[in-house]
N, C-alpha and C positions, 0 to 999 in steps of 0.2 A: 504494500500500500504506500504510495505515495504523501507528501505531507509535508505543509508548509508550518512551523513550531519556531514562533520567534521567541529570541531568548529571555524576555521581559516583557511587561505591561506597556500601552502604545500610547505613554504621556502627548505626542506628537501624530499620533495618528490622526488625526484631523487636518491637520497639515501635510501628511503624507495621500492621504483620500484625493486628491484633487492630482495629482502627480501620475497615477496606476492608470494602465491602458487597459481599460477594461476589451478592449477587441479585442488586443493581444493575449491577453488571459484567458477571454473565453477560448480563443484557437488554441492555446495548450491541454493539455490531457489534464481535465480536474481532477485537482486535488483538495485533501483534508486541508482546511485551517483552523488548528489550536491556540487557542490563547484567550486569555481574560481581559479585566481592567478596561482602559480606555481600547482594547482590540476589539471589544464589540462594532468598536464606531467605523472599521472596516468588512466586519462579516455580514452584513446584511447588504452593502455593494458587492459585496463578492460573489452571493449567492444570486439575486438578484441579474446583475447584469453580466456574470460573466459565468453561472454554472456551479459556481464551488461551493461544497455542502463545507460548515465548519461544528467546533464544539468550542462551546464555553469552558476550558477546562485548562488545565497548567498551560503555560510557559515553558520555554526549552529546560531553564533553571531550575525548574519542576520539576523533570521526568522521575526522578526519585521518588516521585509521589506516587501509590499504587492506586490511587483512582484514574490517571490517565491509562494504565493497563486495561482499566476495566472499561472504560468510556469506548477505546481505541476497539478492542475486544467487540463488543455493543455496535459499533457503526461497522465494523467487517461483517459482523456475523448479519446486521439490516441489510444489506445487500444481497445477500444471498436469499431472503425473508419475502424482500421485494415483488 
């Protein structure tokens, strides 16, 4: 599985929102985007106009957290569900 897990919370992502080619994005092969905090303010454009499903859940600096196994787990196994 594929999967975009930036390493922190997106203080800036608002400012980064305006920047993302979302045509370009959609013609890549979609992918996961994980992350919290202000990274919400990027997952609803991403799904939206360019195809990509994400989860509200850690950060790269997270993955030590055993709820992203479970989350990660959860959206593989919905696919197949589908």
């Amino acid at each position: 599985m594929a999967a975009v897990i930036p390493p922190w919370g997106g203080e800036f992502a608002i400012e980064v929102l305006g920047r993302l080619d979302f045509d370009r994005l959609r013609e890549a092969s979609p992918k996961w985007f994980s992350g919290c905090s202000d990274l919400s303010t990027i997952q609803v454009p991403l799904l939206l106009r360019a195809g990509w499903a994400s989860l509200h859940g850690p950060n790269l600096m997270q993955l030590w957290d055993p709820a992203l196994d479970w989350q990660l787990d959860r959206a593989t196994l919905s696919q197949f569900l589908a």
